[in-house]
Structures are given as structure tokens and as C-alpha cells.
N, C-alpha and C positions, 0 to 999 in steps of 0.2 A: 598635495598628493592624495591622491580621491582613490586606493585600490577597492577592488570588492573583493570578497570572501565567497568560497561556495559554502550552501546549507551547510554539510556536514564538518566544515572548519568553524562556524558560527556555533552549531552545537554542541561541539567537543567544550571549546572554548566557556560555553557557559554552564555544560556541565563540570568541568574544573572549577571552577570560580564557586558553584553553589557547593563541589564538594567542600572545598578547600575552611568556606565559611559554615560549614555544617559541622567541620572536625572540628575547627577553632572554636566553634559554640558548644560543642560536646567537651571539651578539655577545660574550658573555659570556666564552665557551668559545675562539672564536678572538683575542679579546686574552689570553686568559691563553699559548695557547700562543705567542702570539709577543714573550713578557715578554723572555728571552732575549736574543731576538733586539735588542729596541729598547733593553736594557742595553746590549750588546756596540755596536751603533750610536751610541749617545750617551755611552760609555766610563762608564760609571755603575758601581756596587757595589749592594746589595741593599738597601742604606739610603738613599741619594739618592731613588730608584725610586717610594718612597714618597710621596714630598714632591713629585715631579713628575708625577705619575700624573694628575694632575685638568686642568694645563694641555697636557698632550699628548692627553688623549680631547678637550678642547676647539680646540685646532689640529686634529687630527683630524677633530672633526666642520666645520670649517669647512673645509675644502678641496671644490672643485665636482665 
């Protein structure tokens, strides 16, 4: 299946895609640097961090 696309479906298209990887790099980028920060907070070691890491982006993302 060989379709074409017009420009304007080709550019929507990568401009989503660069959005999408610019949020994920912005989101991305300020949880790393505040890893630190939510060890020292939740009195954690470097190996706990790990094992809690999925239920605290999910508290996280639940608050309004």
C-alpha cells in the first residue's frame, strides 16, 4: 500500500510527534531533577526509589 499524504497532513503530523517529544522531555527532565529532592523528603536510599517511583508519578498525577 504506497498512499501519499498532502503537505499539510505531513506537517501537522510532525508537528505532533515533535510536540508530543518536547512535553515528554520537559516532564521527563524536571522529575529527574527533583529525584533528590523526593529521596531526601521521603527519607529513601537510592534503592527504595526504585520500587516507588511508579506509585508516586501515580499520586502525583492524581492530585487536582
Amino acid at each position: 500500500m504506497n498512499q501519499m499524504y498532502d503537505q499539510q497532513t505531513v506537517r501537522r503530523a510532525r508537528r505532533a510527534v515533535a510536540l508530543v517529544f518536547a512535553v515528554h522531555g520537559s516532564v521527563s527532565g524536571s522529575f529527574a531533577v527533583r529525584i533528590p529532592q523526593i529521596q531526601q523528603h521521603l527519607d529513601l536510599g537510592p534503592d527504595p526509589l526504585g520500587h516507588r517511583a511508579v506509585p508516586l508519578v501515580r499520586l502525583h498525577a492524581r492530585r487536582p
